[in-house]
C-alpha positions as CSV (number, residue, x, y, z in Angstrom):
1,X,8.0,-17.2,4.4
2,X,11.6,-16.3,6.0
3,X,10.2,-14.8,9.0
4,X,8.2,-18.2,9.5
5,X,11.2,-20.4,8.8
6,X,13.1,-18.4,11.2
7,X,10.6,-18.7,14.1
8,X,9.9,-22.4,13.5
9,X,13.7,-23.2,13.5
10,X,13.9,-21.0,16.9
11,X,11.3,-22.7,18.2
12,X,13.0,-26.3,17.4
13,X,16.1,-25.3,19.1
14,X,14.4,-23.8,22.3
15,X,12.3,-27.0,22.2
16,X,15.4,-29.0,22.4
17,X,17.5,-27.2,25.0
18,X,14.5,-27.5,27.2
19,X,14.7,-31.0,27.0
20,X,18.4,-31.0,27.9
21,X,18.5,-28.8,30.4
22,X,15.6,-31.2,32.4
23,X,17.5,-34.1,31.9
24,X,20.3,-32.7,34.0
25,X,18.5,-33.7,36.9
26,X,17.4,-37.2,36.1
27,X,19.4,-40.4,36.3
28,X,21.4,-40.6,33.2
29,X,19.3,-43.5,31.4
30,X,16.6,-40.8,31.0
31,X,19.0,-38.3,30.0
32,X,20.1,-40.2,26.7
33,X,16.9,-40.9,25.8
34,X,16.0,-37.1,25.7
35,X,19.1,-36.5,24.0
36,X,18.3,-39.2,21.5
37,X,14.7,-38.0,20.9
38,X,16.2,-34.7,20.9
39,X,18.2,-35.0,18.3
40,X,15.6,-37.1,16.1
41,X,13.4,-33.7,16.3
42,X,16.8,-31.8,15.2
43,X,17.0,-34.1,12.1
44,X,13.4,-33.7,11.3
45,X,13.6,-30.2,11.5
46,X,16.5,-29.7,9.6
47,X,14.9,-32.0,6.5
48,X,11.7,-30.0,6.4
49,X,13.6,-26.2,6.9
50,X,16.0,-27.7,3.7
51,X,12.5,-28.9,1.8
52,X,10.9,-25.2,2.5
53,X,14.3,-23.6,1.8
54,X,15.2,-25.4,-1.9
55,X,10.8,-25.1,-3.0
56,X,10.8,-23.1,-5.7
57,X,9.1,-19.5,-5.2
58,X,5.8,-19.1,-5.9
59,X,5.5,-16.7,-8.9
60,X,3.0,-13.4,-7.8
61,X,-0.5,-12.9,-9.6
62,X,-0.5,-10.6,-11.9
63,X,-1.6,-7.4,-10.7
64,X,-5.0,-5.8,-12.8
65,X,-5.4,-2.6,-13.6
66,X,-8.7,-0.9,-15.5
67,X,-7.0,1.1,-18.5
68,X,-10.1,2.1,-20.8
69,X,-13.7,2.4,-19.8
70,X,-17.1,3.2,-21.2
71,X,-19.9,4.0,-18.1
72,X,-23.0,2.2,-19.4
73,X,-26.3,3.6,-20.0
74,X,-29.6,3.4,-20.2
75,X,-30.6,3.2,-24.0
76,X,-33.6,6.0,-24.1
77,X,-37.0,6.1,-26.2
78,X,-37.6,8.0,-29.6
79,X,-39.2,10.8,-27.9
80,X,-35.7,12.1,-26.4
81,X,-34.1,15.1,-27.8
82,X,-31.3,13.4,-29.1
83,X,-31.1,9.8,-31.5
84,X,-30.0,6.9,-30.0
85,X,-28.0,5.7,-33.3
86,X,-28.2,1.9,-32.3
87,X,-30.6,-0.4,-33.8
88,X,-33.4,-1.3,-30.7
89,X,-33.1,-4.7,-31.1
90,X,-29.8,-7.3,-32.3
91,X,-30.0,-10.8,-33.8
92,X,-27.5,-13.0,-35.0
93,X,-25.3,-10.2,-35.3
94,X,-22.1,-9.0,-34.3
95,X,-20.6,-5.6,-33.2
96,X,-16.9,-4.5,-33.6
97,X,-15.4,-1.7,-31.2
98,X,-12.2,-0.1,-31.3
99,X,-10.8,1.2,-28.1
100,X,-7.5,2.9,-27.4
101,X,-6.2,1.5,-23.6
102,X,-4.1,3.5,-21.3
103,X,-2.1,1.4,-19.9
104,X,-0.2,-1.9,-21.5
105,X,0.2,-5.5,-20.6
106,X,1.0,-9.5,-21.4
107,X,-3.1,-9.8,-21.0
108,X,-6.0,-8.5,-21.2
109,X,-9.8,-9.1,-19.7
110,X,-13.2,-7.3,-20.9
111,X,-15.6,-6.2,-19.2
112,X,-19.4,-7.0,-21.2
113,X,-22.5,-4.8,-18.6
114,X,-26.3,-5.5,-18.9
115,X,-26.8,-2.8,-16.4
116,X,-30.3,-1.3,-17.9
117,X,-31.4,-5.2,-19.3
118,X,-34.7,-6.6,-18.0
119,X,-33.5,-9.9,-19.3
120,X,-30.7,-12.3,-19.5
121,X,-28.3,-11.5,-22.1
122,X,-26.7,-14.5,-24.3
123,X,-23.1,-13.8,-25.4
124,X,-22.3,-16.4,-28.4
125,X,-18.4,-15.8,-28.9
126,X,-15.9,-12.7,-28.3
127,X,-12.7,-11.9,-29.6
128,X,-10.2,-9.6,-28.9
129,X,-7.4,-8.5,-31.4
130,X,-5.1,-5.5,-32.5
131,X,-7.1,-3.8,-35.4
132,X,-5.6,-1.9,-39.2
133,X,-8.4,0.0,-40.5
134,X,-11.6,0.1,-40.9
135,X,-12.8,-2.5,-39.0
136,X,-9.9,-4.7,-40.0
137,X,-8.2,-7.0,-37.9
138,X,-4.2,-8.2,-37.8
139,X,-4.7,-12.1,-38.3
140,X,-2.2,-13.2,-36.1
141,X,-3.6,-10.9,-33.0
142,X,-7.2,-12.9,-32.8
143,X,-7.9,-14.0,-29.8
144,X,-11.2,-15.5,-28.4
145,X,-12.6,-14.7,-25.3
146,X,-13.9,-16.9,-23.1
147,X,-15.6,-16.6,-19.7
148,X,-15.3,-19.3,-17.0
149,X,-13.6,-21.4,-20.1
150,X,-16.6,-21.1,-22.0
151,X,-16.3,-19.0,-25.0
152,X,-20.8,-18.6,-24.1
153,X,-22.0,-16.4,-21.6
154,X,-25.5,-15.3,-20.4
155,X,-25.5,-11.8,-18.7
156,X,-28.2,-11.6,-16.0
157,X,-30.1,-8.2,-15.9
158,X,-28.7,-5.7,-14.2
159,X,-25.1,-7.4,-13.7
160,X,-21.9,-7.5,-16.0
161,X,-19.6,-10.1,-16.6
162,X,-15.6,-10.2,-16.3
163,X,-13.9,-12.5,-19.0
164,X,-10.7,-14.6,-18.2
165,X,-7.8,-13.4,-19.2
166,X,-6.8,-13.2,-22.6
167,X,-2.6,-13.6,-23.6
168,X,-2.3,-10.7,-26.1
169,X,0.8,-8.3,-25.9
170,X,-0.4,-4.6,-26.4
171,X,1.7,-1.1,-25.5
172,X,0.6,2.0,-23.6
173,X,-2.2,3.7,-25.4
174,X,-2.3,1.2,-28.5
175,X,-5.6,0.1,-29.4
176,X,-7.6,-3.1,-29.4
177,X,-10.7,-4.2,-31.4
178,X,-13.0,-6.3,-29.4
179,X,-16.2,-7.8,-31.6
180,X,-19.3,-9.5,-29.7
181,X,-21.5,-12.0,-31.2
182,X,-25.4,-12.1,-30.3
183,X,-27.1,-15.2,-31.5
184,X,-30.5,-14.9,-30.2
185,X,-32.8,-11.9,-29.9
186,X,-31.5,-9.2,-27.8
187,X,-33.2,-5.6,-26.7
188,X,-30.7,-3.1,-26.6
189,X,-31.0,-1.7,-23.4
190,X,-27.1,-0.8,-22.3
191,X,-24.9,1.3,-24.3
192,X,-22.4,4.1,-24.0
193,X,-24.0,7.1,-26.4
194,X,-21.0,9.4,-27.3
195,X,-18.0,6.8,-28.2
196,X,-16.4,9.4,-30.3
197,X,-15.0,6.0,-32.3
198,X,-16.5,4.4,-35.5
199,X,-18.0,0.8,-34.2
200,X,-19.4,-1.4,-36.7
201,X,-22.8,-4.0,-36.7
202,X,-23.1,-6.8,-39.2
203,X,-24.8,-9.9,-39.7
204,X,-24.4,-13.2,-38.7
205,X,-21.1,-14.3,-36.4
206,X,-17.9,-12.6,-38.0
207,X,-16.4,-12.0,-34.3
208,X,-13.0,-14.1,-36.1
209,X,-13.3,-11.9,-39.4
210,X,-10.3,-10.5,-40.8
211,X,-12.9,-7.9,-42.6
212,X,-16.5,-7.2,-41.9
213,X,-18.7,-8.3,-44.7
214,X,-22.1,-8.5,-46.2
215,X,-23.9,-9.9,-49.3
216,X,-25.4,-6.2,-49.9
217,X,-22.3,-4.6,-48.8
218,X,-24.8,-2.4,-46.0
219,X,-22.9,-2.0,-42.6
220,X,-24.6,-0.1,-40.1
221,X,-21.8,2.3,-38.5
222,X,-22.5,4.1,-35.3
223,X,-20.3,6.0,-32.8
224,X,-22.4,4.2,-29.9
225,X,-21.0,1.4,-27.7
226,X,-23.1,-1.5,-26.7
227,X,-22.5,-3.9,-24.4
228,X,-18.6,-3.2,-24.0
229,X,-17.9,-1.0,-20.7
230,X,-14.4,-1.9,-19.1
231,X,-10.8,-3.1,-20.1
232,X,-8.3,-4.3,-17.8
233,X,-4.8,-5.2,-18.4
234,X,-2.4,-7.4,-16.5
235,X,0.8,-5.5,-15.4
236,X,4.1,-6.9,-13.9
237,X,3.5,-5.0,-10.6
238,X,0.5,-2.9,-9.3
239,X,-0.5,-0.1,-11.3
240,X,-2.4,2.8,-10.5
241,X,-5.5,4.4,-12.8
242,X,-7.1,7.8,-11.8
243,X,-10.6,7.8,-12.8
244,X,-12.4,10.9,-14.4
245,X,-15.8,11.6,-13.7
246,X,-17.6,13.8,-15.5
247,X,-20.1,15.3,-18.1
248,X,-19.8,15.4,-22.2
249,X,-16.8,17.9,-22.0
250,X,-15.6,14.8,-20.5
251,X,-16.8,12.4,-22.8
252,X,-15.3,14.4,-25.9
253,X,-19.1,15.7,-27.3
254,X,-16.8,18.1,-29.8
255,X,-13.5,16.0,-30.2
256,X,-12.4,14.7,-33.6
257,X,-14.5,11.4,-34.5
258,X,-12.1,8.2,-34.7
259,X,-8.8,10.7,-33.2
260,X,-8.8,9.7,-29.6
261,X,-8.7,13.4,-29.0
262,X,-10.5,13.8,-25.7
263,X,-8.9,15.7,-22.5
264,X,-8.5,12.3,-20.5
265,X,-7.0,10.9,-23.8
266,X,-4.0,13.7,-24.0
267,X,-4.1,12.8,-20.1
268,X,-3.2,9.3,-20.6
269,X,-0.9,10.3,-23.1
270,X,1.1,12.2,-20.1
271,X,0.4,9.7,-17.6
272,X,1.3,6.3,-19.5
273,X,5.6,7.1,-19.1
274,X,4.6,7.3,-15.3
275,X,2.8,3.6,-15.4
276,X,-0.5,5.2,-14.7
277,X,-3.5,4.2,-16.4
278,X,-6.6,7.0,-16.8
279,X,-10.7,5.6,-17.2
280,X,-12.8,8.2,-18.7
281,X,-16.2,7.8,-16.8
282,X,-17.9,10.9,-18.0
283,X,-21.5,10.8,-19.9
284,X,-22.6,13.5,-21.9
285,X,-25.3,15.2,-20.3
286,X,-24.5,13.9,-16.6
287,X,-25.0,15.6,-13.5
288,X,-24.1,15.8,-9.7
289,X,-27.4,15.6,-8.3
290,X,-30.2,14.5,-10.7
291,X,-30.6,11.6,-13.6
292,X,-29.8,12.9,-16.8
293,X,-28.6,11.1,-20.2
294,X,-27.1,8.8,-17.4
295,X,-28.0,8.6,-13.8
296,X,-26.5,10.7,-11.0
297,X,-23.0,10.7,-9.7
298,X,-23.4,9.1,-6.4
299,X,-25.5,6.3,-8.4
300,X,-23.0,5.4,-10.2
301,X,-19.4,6.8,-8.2
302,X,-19.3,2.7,-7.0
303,X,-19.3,1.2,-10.7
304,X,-18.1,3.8,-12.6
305,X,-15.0,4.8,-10.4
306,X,-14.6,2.8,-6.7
307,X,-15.4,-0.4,-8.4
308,X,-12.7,0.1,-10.8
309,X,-9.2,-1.9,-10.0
310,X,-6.2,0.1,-9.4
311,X,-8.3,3.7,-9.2
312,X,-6.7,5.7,-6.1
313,X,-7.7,9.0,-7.1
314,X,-10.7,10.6,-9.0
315,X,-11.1,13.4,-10.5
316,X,-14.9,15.4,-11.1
317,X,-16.1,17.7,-13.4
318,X,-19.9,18.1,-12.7
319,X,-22.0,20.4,-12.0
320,X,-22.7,22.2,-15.6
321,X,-25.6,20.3,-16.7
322,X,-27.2,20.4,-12.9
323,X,-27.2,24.5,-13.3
324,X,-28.3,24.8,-16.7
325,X,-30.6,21.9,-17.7
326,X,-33.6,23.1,-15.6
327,X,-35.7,25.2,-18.0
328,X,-34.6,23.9,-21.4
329,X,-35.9,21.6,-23.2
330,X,-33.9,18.9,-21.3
331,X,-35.9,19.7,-18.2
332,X,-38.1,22.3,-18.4
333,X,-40.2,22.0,-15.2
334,X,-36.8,21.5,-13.3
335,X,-36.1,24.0,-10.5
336,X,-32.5,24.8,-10.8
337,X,-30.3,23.6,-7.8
338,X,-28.8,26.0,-4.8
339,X,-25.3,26.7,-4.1
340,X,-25.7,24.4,-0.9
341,X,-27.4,21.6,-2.6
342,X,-24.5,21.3,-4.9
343,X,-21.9,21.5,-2.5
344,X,-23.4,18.9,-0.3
345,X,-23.6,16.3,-2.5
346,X,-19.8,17.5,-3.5
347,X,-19.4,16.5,0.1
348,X,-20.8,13.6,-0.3
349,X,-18.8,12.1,-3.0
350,X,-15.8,12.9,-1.2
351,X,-17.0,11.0,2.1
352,X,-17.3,8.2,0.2
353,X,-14.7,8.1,-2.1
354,X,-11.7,8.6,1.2
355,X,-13.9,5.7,2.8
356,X,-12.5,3.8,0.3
357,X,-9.3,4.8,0.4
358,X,-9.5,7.0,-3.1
359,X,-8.4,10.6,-3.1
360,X,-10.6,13.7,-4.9
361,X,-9.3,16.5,-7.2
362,X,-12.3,18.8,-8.2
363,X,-12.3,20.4,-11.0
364,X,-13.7,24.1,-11.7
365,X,-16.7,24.3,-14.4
366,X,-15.5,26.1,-17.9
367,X,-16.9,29.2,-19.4
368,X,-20.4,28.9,-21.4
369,X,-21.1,31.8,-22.1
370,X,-23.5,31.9,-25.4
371,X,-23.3,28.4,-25.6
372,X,-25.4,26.0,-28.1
373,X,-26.7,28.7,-30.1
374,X,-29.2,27.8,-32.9
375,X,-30.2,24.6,-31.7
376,X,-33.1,23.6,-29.1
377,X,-30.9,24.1,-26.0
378,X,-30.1,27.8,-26.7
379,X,-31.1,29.1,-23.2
380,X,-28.3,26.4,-22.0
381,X,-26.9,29.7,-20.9
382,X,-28.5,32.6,-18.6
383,X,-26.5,35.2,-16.7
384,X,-28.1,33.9,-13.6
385,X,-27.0,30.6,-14.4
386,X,-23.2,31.9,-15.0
387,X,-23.1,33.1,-11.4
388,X,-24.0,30.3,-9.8
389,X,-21.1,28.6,-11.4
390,X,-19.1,31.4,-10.0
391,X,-20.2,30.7,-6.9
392,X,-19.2,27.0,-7.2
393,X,-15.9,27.4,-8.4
394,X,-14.9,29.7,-5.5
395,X,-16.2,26.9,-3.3
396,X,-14.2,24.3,-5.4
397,X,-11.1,26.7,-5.6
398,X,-11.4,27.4,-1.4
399,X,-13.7,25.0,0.5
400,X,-10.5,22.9,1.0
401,X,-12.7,19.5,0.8
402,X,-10.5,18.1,-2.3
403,X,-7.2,16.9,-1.8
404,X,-6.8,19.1,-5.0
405,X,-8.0,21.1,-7.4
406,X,-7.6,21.7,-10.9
407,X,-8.7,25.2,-12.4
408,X,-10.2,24.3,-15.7
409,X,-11.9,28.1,-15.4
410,X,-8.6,29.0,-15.7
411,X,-7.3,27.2,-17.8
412,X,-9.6,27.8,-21.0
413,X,-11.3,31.4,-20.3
414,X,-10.7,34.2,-22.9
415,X,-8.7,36.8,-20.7
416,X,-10.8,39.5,-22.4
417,X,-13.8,38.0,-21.3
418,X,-13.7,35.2,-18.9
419,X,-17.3,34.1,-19.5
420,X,-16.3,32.5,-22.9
421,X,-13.9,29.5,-23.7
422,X,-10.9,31.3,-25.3
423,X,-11.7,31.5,-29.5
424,X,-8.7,29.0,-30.2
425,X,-9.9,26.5,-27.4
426,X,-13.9,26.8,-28.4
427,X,-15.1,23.8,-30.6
428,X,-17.7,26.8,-31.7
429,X,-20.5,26.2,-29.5
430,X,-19.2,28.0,-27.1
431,X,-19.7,25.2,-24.0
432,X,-17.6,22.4,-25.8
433,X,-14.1,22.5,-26.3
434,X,-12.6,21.5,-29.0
435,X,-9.1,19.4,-29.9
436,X,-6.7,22.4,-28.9
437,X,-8.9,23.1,-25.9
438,X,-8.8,19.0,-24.9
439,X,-4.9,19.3,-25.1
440,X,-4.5,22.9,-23.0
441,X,-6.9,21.3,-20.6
442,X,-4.9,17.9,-19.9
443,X,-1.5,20.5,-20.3
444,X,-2.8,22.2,-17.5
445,X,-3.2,19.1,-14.9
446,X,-0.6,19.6,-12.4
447,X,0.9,15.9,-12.4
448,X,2.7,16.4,-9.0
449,X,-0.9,17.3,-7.5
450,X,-2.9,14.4,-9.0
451,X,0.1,12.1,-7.8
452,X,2.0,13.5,-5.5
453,X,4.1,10.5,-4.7
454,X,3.8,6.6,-4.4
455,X,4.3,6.8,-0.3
456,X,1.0,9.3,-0.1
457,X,-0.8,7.9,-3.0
458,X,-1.0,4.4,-1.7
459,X,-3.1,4.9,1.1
460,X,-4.4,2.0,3.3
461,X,-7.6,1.8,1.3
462,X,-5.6,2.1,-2.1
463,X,-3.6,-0.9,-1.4
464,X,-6.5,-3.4,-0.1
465,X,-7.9,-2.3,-3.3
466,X,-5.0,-3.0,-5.2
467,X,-4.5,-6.3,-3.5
468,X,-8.4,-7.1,-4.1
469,X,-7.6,-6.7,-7.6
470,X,-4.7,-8.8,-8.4
């Protein structure tokens, strides 16, 4: 606004020594009445350049920034190796989830997905709120949700649905409880399988309940998440949020229930002091190239990370499942993928991730050596299938595609024999690691490498992101 001012009062000025240098050669009744309608224009000028000077500033958006996530999936049959753990249908019922969020803020939105519906999806109330225990909520945090000022909403199939935002103060990595009301009959189709976090499902509409209820005292628990997929948060200036996209190491398959100990959580942990927020987008059982317990990563590399407000760099560990799922009891008609296959659509993601402005850090794929022994999938691992990851790590290591790379190999091997996760690191299926291993893993990230500074960070596409987002 200064630079305009400036012009437009150059412009008035130039205007009016034009008109006095012409007058110099006219009779000198002509001449006054320049200078008079000269200096009317002067006076006008000066009025409107005092008006634009003493208008208040206009105060900046706010600035939003994804700072939790859960990548939606499709809810499978009863004939898949694993259960689903949600109820296949909800009515007049409500579901409570607690999620921890990276990054803080003076608001909040949510972010509801029927991704995998076939049919609209009726939202009767949501609330936000800071939860105590056990489902519990601190009165004087409630909030209700609304959407377009209506605290309704219908959710059209295949879409999701962005609330306004919600005045609640929260800190870096403190959680939230967000509870959803379904009045009418709804097919679950959408969930998040491995929430590694205790959500709740009751009867009726007890979205503003201090405490979950029912006459029988029967809740159903389940460590699923329905419905819920994203929350932003409102920050003072524009934030930044690296994405992770990955498999079930990812998503935490052998973390603590209800401890919010997965690798991206210890991340976030680290990246929080640095006002930089961290969206898990892994799904157990996902791969590079194929569908698997969620569909492929170019499918969903727009939603789950691209789409995402603030994200300017990603970072993906896939690959695992792709090498090992054909033959087991996953996929046992499956031919396994090649070396070149893999790395192409590596490529891939990369080409379209710098399109949009978003920079890569690949991540090497841990040692499974024995792994998910005693259970259906105990030809997870094959010798055959342990060289081909080999193969792709050196590629990930040297190819020099990424803008970095992070050696989780590395990072977790036992030294004795590199084809295991280290004993102290193994949740004890040997493919899995556990708390200890989560921690050494996010230790391990090279902070400097993931960000290397605000002025190379920020890239052209980062910051029309950015500005989209605000």
């Amino acid at each position: 606004m200064l630079c305009v001012r400036s012009v437009y009062s150059n412009q008035v000025f130039d205007f009016i020594i034009a008109l006095l240098t012409a007058s110099e050669f006219t009779d000198m009744k002509t001449s006054t009445k320049a200078f008079a309608h000269a200096a009317n224009v002067l006076t006008v000028a000066l009025v409107t350049a005092s008006a634009m000077t003493a208008s208040p500033a206009v105060a900046a958006p706010p600035s939003w920034v994804a700072t939790w996530q859960a990548s939606p999936q499709p809810v499978w049959g009863s004939d898949f190796l694993f259960p689903t753990n949600v109820p296949p249908t909800l009515h007049d019922q409500t579901v409570r989830q607690i999620a921890r969020i990276s990054l803080g803020g003076q608001s909040l939105r949510i972010v509801l997905s029927n991704t995998y519906g076939r049919q609209p999806l009726a939202i009767g109330k949501a609330t936000i709120a800071r939860p105590k225990q056990d489902g519990e909520i601190i009165p004087d945090t409630l909030r209700t949700v609304t959407f377009g000022d209506r605290v309704a909403t219908s959710i059209l199939p295949g879409a999701s649905v962005i609330s306004d935002p919600v005045v609640l103060s929260v800190s870096a990595r403190a959680q939230v409880a967000v509870s959803i009301y379904l009045p009418k009959e709804t097919p679950l189709s959408t969930f998040h399988w491995d929430g590694r976090q205790t959500s709740w499902i009751v009867p009726g509409d007890q979205s503003s309940a201090m405490t979950l209820t029912t006459a029988d005292g029967s809740i159903f628990g389940t460590t699923a998440r329905p419905l819920l997929t994203g929350i932003q948060v409102a920050t003072e200036h524009p934030a930044q949020a690296v994405a992770i996209l990955g498999d079930s190491i990812t998503d935490g398959a052998a973390a603590s229930l209800d401890k919010d100990s997965r690798w991206p959580d210890f991340l976030a942990a680290r990246l929080a002091p640095h006002g930089v927020a961290v969206v898990n987008a892994g799904i157990s059982g996902a791969r590079l190239l194929s569908d698997g317990m969620g569909v492929n990563a170019l499918a969903r590399l727009d939603r789950d990370v691209l789409a995402q407000p603030g994200v300017c760099s990603v970072i993906v560990m896939l690959g695992i499942n792709d090498i090992s799922w054909p033959g087991t009891a996953f996929a046992r008609d499956e031919q396994r993928p090649s070396l070149d296959a893999l790395t192409a659509g590596y490529r891939q993601l990369v080409e379209q991730a710098h399109a949009r402005g978003v920079r890569v850090i690949g991540a090497t794929l841990t040692p499974f050596e024995g792994a998910l022994p005693g259970t259906p999938l105990d030809n997870y691992y094959q010798p055959d299938k342990d060289a081909l990851r080999g193969q792709l790590n050196d590629w990930i290591r040297n190819s020099a595609v990424f803008d970095a790379v992070i050696d989780f190999d590395a990072a977790l091997r036992d030294p004795i024999r590199p084809t295991r996760i280290a004993a102290s690191y193994d949740s004890g299926d040997h493919l899995h690691p556990g708390d200890e291993g989560n921690r050494a893993m996010a230790d391990f990230v090279d902070l400097k490498a993931l960000l290397p500074s605000n002025d190379t960070m920020m890239s052209p596409g980062c910051l029309a992101r950015e500005k989209a987002g605000s």
